[in-house]
N, C-alpha and C positions, 0 to 999 in steps of 0.2 A: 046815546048822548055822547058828542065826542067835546074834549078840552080843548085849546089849543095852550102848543106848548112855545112857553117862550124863552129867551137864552139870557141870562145876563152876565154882569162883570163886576170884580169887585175890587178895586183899585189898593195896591200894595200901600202905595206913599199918598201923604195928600200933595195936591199939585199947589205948587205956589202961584199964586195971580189969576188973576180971571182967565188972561190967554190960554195960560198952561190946563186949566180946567177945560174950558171948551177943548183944548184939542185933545186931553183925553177921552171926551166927550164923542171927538166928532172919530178919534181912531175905533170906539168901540162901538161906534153907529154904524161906520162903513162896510166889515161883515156881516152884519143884521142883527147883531145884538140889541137886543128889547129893553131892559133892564141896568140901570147902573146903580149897587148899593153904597149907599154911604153911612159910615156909621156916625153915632147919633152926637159923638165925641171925637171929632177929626185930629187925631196927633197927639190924643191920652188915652187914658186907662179907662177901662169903662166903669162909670158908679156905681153900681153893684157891687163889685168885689169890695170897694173900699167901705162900704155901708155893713156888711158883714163880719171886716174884720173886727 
């Protein structure tokens, strides 16, 4: 049984505007990168941490 394996990326900043999203978009398509993660909380802290404190 074989996987396939796939590659992704996960973006430092978020991009401001739609433009600027697609062309991060389209920069990490162009290699063949599979995968773009975004977290679930673009430009904060994530709510976990604050929920425990």
């Amino acid at each position: 049984m074989t996987t396939e394996f796939r590659f992704g990326v996960n973006p430092v900043a978020p991009a401001a505007g739609v433009a600027a999203r697609e062309a991060t978009c389209r920069c990490a398509e162009d290699p063949g990168h599979d995968v773009i993660l975004v977290p679930g909380n673009p430009g904060m802290t994530a709510p976990f941490a604050a929920l425990i404190a």
